[in-house]
Backbone bond lengths (Angstrom), bond angles and torsions (degrees), N, CA, C in turn:
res aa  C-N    CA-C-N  psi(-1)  N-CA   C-N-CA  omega(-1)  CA-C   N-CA-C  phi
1 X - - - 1.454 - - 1.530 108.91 -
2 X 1.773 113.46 126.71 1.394 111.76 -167.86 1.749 119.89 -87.31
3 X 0.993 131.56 75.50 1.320 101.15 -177.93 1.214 150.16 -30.27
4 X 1.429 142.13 133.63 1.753 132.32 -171.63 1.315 104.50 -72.29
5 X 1.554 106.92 -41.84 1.988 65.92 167.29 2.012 82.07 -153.05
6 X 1.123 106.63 165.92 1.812 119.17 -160.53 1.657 98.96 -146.47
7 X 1.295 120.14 131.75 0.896 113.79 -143.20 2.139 79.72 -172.01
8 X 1.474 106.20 93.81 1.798 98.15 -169.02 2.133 85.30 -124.25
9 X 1.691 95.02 159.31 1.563 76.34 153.11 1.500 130.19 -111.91
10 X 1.376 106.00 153.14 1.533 108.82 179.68 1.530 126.30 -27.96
11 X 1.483 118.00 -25.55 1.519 115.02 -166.07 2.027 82.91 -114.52
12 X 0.805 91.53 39.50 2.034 93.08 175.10 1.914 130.33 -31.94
13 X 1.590 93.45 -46.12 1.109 103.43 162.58 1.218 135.14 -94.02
14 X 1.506 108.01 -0.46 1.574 112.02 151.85 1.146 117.68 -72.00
15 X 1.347 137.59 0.07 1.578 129.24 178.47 1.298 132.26 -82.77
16 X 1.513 118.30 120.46 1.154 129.39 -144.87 1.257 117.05 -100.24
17 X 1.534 147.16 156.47 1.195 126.93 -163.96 1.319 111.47 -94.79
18 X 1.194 102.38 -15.65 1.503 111.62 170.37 1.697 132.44 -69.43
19 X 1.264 110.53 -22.23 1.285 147.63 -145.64 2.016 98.56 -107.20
20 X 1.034 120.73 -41.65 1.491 147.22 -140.96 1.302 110.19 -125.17
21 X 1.474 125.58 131.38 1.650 146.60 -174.57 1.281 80.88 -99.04
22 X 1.722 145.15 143.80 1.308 113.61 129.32 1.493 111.00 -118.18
23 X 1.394 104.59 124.92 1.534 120.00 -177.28 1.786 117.25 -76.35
24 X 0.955 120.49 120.33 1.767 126.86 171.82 1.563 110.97 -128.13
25 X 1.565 102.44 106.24 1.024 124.83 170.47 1.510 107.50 -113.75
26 X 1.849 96.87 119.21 1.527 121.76 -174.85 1.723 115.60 -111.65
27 X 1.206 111.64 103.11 1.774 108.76 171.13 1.201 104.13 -105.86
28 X 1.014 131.73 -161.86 1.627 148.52 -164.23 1.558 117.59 -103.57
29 X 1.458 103.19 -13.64 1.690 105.52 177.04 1.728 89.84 -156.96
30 X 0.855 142.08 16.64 1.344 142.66 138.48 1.490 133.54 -128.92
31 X 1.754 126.23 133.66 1.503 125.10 165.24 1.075 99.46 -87.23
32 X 1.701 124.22 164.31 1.600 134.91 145.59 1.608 100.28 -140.10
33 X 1.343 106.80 132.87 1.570 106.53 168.25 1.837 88.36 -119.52
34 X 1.419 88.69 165.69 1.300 106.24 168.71 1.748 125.34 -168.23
35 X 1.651 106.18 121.67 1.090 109.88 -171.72 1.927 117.61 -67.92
36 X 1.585 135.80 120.89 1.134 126.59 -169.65 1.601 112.42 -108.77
37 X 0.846 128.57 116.12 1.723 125.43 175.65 1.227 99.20 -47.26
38 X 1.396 142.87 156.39 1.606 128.57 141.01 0.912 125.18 -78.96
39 X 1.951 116.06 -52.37 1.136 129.36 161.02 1.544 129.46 -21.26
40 X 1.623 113.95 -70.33 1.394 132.26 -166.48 1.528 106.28 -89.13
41 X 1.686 126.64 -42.24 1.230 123.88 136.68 2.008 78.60 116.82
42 X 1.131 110.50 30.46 1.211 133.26 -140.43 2.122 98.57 -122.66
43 X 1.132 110.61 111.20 1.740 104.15 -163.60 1.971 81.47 -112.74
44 X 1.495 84.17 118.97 1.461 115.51 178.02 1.680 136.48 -90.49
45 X 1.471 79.00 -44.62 2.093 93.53 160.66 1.179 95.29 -117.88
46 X 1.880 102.78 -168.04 1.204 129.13 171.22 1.356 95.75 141.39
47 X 1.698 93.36 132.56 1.532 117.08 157.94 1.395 115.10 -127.28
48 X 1.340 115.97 159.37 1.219 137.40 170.37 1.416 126.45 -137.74
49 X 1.196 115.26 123.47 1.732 143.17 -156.36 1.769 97.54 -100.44
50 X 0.977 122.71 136.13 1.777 124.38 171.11 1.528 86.94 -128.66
51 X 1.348 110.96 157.15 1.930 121.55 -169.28 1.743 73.73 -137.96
52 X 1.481 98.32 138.83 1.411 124.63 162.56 1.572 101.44 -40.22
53 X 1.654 115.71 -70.95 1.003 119.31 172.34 1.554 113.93 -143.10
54 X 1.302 107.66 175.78 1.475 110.39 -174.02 1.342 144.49 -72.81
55 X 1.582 96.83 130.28 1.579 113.10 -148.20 1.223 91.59 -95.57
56 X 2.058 81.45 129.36 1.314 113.68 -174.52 1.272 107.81 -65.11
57 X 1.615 123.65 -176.15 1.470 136.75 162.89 1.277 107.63 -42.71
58 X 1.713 93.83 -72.74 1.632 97.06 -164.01 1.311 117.61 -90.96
59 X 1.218 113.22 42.11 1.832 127.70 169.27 1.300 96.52 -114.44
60 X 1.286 131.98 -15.64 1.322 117.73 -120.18 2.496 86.79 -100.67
61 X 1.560 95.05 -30.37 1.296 102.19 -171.93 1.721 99.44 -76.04
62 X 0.807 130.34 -24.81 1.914 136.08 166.72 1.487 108.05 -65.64
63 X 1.073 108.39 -67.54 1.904 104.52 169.87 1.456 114.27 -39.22
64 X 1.919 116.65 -67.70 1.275 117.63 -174.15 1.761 111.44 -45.96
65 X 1.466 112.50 -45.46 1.351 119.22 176.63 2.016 128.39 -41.39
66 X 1.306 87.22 -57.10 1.592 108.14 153.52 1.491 109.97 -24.39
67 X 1.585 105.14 -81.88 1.464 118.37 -144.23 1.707 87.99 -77.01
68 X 1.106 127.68 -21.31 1.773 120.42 -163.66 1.564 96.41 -92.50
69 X 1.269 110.77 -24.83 1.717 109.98 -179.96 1.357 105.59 -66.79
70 X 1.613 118.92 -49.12 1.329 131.75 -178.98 1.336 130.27 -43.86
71 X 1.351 96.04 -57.72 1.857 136.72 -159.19 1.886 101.69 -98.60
72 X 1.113 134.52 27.31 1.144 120.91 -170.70 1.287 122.81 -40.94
73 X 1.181 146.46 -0.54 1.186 131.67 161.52 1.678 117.77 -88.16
74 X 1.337 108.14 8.05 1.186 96.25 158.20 1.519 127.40 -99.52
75 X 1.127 111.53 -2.94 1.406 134.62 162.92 1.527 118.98 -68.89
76 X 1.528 119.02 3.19 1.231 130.52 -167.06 1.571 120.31 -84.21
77 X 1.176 160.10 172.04 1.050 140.27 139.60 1.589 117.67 -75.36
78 X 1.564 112.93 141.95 1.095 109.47 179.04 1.917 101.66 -149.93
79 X 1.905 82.50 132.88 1.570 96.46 173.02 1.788 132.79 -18.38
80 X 1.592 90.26 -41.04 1.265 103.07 -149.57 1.790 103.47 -156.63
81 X 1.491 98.28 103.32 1.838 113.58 -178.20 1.336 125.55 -138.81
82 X 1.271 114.32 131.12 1.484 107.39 -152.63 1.722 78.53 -132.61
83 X 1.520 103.68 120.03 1.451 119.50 164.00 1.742 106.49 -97.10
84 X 1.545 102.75 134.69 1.392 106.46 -168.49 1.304 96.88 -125.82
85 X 1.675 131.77 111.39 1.731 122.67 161.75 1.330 109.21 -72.32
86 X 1.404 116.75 142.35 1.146 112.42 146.14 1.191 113.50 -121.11
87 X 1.448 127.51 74.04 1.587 141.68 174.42 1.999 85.26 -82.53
88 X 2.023 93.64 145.46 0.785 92.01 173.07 1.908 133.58 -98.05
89 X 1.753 92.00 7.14 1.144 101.94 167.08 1.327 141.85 -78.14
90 X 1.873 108.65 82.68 1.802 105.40 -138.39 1.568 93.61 -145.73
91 X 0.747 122.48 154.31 1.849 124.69 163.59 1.626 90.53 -152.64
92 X 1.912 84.07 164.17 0.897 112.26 157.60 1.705 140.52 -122.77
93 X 1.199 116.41 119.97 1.586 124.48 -157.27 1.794 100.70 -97.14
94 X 1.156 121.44 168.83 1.312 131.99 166.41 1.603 104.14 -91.03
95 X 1.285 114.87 135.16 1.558 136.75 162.04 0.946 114.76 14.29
96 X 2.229 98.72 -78.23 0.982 118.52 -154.20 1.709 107.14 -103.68
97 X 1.404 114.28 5.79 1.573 110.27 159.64 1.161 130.58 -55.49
98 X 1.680 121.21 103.94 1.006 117.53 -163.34 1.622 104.06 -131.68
99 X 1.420 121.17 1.93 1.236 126.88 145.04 1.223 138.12 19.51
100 X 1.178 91.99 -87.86 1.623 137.90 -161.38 1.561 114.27 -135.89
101 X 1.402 117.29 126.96 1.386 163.63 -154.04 1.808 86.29 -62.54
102 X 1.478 145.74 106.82 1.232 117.04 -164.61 2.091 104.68 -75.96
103 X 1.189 97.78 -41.56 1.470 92.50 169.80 1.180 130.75 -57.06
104 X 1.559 126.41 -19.03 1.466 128.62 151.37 1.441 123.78 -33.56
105 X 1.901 80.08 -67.39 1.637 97.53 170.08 1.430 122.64 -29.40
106 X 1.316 114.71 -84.05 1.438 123.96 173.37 1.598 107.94 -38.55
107 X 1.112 98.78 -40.31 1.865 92.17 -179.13 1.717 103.18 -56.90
108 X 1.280 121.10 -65.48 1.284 115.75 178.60 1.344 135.60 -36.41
109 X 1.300 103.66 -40.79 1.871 132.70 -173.51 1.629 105.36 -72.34
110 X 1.789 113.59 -52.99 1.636 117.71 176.97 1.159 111.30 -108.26
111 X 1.512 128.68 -11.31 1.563 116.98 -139.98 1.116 131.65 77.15
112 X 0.682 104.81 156.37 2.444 134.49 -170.02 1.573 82.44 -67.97
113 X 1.608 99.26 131.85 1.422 123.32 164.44 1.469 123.41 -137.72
114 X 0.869 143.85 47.20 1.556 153.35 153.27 1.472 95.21 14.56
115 X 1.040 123.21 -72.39 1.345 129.90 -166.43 1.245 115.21 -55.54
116 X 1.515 144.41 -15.88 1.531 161.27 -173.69 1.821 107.53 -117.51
117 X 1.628 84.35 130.46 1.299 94.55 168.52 1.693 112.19 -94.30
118 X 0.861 126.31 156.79 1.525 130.19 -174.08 1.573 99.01 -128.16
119 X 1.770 93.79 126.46 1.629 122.64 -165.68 1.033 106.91 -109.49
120 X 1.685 141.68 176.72 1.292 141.43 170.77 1.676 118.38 -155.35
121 X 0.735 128.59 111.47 1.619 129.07 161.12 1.404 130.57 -107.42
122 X 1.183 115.13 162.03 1.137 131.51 -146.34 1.784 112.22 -125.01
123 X 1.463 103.71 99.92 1.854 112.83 -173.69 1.427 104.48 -87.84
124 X 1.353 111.11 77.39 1.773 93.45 -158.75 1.641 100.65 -73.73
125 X 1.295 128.76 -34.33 1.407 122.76 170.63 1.669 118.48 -41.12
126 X 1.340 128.92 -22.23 0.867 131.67 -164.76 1.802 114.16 -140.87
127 X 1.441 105.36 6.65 1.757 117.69 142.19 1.843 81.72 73.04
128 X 1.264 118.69 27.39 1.571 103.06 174.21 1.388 109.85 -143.16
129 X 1.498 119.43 131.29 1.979 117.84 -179.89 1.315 83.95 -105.24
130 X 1.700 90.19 159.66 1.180 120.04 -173.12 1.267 113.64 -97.17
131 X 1.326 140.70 100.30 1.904 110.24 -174.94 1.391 103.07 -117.52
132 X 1.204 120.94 137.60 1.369 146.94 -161.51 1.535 116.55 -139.39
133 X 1.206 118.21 146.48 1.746 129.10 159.24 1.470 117.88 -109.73
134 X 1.522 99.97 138.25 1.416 100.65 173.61 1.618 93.29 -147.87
135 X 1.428 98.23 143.83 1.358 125.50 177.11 1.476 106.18 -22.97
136 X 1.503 121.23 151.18 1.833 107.02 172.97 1.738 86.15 -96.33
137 X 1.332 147.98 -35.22 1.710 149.73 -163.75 1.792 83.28 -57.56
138 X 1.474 116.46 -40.19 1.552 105.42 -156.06 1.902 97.58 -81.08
139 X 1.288 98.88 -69.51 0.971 103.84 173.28 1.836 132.68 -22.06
140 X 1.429 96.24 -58.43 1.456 105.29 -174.82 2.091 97.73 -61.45
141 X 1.170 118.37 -43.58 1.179 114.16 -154.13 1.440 103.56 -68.56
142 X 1.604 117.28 -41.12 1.593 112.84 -166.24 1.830 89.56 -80.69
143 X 1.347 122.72 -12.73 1.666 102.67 179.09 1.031 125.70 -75.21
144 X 1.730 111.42 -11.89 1.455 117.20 -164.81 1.813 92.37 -99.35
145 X 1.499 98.33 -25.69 1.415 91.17 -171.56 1.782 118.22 -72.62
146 X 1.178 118.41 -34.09 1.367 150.68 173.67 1.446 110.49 -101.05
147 X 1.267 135.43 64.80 1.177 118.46 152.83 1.108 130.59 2.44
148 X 1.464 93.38 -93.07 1.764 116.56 -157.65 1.356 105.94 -98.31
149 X 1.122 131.26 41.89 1.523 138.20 158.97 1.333 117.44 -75.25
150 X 1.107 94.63 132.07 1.841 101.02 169.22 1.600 104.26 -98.24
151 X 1.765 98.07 141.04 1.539 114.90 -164.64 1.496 99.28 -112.32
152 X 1.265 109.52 130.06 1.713 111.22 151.07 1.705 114.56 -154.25
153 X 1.106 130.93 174.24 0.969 139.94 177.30 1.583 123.90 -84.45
154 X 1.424 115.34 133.69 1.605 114.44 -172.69 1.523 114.51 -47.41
155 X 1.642 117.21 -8.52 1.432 98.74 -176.11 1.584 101.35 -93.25
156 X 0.748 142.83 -8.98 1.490 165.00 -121.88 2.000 78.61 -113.60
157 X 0.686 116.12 -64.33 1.461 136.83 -161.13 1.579 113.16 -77.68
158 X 1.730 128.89 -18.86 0.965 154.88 -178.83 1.679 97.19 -121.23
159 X 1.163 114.25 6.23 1.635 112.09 167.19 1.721 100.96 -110.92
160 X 0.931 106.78 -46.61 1.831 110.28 -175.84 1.735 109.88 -88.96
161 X 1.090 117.48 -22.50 1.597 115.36 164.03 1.447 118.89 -14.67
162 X 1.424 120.05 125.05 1.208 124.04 168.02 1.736 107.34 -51.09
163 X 1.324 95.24 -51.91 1.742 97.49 -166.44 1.634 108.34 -62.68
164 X 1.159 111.66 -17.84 1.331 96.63 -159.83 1.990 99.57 -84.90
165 X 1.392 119.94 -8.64 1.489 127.39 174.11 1.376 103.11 -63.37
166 X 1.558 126.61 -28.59 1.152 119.77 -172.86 1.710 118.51 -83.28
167 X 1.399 106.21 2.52 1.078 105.70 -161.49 1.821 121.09 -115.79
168 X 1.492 118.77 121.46 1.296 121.12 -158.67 1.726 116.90 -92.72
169 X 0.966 93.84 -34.35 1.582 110.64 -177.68 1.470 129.40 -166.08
170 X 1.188 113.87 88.75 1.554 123.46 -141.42 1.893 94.21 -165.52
171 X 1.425 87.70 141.44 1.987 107.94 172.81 2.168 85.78 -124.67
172 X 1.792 65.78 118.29 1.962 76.17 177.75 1.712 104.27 -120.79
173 X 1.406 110.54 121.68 1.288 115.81 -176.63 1.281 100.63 -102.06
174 X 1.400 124.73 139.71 1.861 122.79 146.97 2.126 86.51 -106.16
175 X 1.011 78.70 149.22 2.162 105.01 171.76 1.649 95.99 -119.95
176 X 1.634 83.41 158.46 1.495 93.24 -156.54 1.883 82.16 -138.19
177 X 1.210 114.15 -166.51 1.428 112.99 168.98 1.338 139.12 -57.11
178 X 1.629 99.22 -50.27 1.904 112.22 161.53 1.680 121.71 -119.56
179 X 1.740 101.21 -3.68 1.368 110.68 -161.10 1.878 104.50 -125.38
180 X 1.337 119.86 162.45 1.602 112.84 165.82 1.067 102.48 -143.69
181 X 1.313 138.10 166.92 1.301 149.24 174.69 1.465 106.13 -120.16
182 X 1.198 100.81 123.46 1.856 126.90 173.23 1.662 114.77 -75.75
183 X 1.102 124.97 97.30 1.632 92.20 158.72 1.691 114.81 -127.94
184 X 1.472 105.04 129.18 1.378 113.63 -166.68 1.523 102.79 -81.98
185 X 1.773 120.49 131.69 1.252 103.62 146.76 1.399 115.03 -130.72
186 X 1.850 120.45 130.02 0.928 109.37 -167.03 1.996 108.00 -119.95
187 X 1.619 111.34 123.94 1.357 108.99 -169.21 1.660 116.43 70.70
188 X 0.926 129.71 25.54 1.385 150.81 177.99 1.477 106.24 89.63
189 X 1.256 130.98 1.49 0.962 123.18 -123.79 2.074 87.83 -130.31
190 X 1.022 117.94 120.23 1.972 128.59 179.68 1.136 112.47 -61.06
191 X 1.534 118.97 120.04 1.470 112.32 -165.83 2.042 97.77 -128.23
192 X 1.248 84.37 -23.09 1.914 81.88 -177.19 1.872 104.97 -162.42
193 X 1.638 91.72 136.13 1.885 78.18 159.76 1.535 77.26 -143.28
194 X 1.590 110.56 162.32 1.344 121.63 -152.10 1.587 115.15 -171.90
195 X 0.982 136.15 137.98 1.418 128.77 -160.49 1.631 80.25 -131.26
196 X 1.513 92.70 146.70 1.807 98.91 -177.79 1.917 93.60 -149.07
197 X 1.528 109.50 147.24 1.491 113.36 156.86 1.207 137.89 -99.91
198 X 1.154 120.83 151.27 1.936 113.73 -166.22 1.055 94.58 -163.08
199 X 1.540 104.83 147.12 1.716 142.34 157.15 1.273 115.86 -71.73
200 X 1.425 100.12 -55.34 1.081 87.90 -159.36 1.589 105.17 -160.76
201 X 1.478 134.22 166.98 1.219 138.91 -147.99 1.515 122.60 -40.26
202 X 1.954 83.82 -51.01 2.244 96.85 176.08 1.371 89.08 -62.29
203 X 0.613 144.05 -43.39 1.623 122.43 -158.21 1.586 127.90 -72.52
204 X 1.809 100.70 -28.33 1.454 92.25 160.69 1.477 113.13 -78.99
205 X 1.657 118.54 -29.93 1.779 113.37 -172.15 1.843 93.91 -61.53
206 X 1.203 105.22 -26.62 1.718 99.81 179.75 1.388 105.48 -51.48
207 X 1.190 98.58 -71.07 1.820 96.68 -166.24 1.749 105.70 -72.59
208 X 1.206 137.15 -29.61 1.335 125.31 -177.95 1.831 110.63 -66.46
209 X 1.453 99.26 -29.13 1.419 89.58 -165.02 1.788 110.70 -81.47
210 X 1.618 104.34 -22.49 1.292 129.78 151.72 1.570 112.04 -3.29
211 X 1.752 85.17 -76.56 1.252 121.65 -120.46 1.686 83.38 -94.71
212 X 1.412 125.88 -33.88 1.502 137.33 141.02 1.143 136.86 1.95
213 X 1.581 91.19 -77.34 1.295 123.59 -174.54 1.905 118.61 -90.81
214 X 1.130 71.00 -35.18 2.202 70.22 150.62 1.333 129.89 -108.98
215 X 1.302 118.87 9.50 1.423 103.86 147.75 1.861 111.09 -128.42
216 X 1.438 106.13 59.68 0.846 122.73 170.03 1.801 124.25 51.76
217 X 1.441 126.21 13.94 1.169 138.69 175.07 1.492 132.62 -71.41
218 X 1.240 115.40 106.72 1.888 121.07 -144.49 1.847 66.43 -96.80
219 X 1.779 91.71 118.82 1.195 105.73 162.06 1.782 122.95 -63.00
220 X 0.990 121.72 14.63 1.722 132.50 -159.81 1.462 94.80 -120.50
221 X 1.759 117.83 -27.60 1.440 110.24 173.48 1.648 101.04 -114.55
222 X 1.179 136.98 -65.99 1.273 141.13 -166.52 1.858 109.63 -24.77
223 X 1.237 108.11 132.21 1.534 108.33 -179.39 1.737 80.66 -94.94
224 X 1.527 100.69 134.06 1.841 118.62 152.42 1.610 103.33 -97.00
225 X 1.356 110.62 128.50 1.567 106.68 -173.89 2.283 81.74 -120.24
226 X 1.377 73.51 136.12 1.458 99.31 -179.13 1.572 123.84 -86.66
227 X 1.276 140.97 113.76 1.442 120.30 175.13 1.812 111.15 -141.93
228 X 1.256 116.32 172.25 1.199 113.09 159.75 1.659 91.45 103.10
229 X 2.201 92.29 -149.01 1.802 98.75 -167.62 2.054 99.82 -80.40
230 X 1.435 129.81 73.28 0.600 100.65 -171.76 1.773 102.74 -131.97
231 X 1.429 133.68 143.24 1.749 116.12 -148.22 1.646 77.08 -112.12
232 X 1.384 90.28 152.60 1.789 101.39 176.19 1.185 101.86 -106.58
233 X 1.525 129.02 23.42 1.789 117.03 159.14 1.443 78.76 -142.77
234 X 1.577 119.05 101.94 1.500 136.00 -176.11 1.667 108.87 -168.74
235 X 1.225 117.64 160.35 1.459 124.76 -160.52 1.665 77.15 -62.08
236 X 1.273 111.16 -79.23 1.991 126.48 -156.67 1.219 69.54 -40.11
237 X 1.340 135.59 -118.93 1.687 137.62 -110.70 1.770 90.40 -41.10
238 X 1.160 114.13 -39.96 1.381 102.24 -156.62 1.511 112.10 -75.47
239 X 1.534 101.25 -39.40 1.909 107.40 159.87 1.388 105.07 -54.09
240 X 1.562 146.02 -16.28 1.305 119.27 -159.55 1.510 87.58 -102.29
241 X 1.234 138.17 -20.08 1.288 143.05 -154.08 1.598 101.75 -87.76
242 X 1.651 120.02 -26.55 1.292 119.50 175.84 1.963 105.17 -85.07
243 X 1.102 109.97 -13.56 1.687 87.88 166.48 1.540 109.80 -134.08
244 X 1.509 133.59 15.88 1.343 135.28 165.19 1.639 111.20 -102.60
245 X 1.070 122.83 108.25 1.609 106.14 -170.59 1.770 106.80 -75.77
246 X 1.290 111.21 -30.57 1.413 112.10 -174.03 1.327 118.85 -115.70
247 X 1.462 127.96 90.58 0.836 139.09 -171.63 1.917 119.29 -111.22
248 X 1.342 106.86 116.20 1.427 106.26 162.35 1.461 129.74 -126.14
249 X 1.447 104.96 165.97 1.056 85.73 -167.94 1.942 108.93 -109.52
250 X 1.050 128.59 -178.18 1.439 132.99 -167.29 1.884 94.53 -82.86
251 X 1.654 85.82 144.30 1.341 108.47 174.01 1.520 139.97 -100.06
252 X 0.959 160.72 127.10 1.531 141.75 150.16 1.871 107.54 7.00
253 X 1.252 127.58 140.94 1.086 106.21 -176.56 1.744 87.78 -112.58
254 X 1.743 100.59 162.35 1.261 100.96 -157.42 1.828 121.04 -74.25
255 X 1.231 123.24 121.34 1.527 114.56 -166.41 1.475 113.40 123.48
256 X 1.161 116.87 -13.29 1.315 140.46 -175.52 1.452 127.32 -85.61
257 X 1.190 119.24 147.81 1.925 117.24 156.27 1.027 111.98 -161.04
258 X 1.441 106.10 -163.77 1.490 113.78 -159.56 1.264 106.92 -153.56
259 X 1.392 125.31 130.18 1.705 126.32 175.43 1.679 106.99 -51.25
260 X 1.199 109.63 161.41 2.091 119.71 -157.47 2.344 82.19 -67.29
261 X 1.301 110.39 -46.65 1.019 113.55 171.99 1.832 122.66 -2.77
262 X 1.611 109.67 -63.09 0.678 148.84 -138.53 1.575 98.09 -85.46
263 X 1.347 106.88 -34.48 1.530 117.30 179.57 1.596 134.02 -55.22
264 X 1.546 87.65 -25.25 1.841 90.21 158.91 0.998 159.19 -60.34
265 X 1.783 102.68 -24.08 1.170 135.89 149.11 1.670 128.89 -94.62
266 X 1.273 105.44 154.79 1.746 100.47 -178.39 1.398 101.09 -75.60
267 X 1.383 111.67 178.70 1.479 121.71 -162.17 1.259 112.57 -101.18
268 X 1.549 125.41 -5.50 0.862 126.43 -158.70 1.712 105.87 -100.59
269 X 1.290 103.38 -21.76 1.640 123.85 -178.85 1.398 114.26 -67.80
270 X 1.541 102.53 -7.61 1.394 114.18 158.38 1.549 131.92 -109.34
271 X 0.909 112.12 4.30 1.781 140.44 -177.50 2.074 92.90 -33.52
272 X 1.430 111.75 -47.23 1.757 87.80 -156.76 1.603 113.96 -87.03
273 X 1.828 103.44 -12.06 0.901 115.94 161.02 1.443 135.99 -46.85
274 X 1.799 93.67 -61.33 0.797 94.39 169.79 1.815 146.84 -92.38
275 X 1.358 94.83 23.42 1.611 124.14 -177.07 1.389 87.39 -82.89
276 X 1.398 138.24 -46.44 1.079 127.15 -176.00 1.410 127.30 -82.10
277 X 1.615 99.11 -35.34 1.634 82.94 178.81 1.703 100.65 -71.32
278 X 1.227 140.87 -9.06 1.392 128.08 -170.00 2.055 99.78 -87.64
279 X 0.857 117.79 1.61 1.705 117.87 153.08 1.577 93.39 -113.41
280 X 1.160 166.04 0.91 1.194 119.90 173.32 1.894 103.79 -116.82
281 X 1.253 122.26 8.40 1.314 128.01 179.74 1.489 93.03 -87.44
C-alpha cells in the first residue's frame, strides 16, 4: 500500500515513546498518522493513505494490517495517542439537549446501524457534544491496538483549535481525498461544521455556495480559508477563485515546525493534522 505522500525521520528507530505524540487520523477513504515531538512541538513523520473508495468495516482490519506490517513504528508503544474519526456520521447537539435519545437522532439523520457503536463528547467551552458512530470492526481493532489512546472526533478538534478563536467571519474548509469539512463561523459566533463528498469541482461550488447563501455570507466579503489535500494551480482552487473573492490559504500554526523534510510539500496539506496536534501539545 502506497502512501500519497511519506515523510519518516532518518533516526526512525531512535524514536522514543516518551519523546513522541502519535496522531491517527481515520476517515472512510483516507488515513493520516503523524509523528509529534512534545518537547520541540515539532511534527517529524507522517503519512497519508487515500482508498479508491470507502473502506468498509470489514476491509478495514486487512488494510490496517498492511500499513502496520510495513510502517513498524507504528506498531510501537507510545506514551501518548490520540485516535481521531472523522466519520461523517456526526452532529452536533447542545449540552443540555436531553430531548431526544442521541442515537435515535443519528438513526433518523443516516439510519439504523447495528454494526456502530455511538460515542459522545463533550465541548464544554462551547456548550455543544459531539455524537457520532463508528464502526464496532473499526473501533475494536485500533483499541486493542492502542490501548491507552484517547479518542475523539475531528470536529472536536476544529471546535477547541487555537486558530479557530481568531476567527470572526469565515467558511474554513480542510479537503480530504473524496470528502471536505465546512466549518462556518459567522460574527464569532458557530453556525455549521459538516463533512460533504465530491468528484469533482461543481460539487464542492455546490455545497459551498449552498452553504453561503444560507447562512447569509456575501461572497464579496466572507474570507474562505483553504486547507488540507487541496493544489493552488488546480481546476477547484481556480473554480473557487471565480465566486470567493477572499480566499486564504491555512498556515503553520503559531509555535510550531516542521523537519526541512517537510518542505516539499505546502503547509497547508497538513492543516488537519495539524489542528490537532495544536490542542493536544
Amino acid at each position: 500500500m502506497t502512501p500519497v505522500i511519506k515523510i519518516l525521520p532518518e533516526t526512525l528507530e531512535q524514536v522514543t515513546s516518551v519523546d513522541y505524540h502519535l496522531i491517527v487520523l481515520i476517515g472512510s477513504g483516507e488515513w493520516q498518522f503523524a509523528l509529534l515531538h512534545t518537547q520541540t512541538k515539532s511534527i517529524e513523520g507522517f503519512l497519508a493513505f487515500n482508498f479508491e473508495k470507502k473502506v468498509e468495516p470489514k476491509e478495514f482490519k486487512k488494510n490496517w494490517d498492511k500499513i502496520i506490517s510495513e510502517y513498524r513504528f507504528l506498531d510501537k508503544y507510545y506514551a501518548n495517542v490520540s485516535i481521531v474519526y472523522r466519520f461523517d456520521e456526526a452532529i452536533l447537539l447542545p449540552v443540555d439537549d436531553d430531548l431526544f435519545s442521541h442515537s435515535s437522532v443519528l438513526n433518523v439523520l443516516y439510519g439504523e446501524d447495528n454494526g456502530a457503536m455511538v460515542k459522545e463528547e463533550c465541548v464544554i467551552n462551547e456548550g455543544i457534544n459531539i455524537v457520532y458512530r463508528v464502526p464496532v470492526m473499526i473501533a475494536n481493532t485500533l483499541q486493542r491496538h492502542f490501548v491507552n489512546a484517547l479518542i475523539n472526533h475531528y470536529y472536536s478538534f476544529l471546535l477547541q483549535s487555537p486558530a479557530k478563536k481568531k476567527l470572526s467571519d469565515v467558511i474554513a474548509v480542510d479537503f480530504f481525498a473524496s470528502q471536505f469539512t465546512v466549518m462556518v463561523i459567522r460574527k464569532n459566533q458557530l453556525q455549521l461544521i459538516q463533512s460533504y463528498n465530491y468528484s469533482t469541482p461543481e460539487d464542492v461550488l455546490f455545497y459551498l455556495l449552498t452553504i453561503a447563501k444560507e447562512y447569509n455570507c456575501s461572497r464579496e466579503d466572507i474570507i474562505l480559508q483553504a486547507g488540507g489535500m487541496i493544489e493552488e494551480k488546480s481546476a477547484l482552487f481556480t473554480e473557487l477563485k471565480k465566486y470567493f473573492l477572499h480566499i486564504i490559504i491555512t498556515e503553520m500554526p503559531e509555535g510550531f515546525e516542521s523537519s526541512e523534510a517537510f518542505n516539499e510539500f505546502p503547509v497547508h496539506y497538513f492543516n488537519p493534522i495539524l489542528t490537532i496536534a495544536s490542542c493536544v501539545s
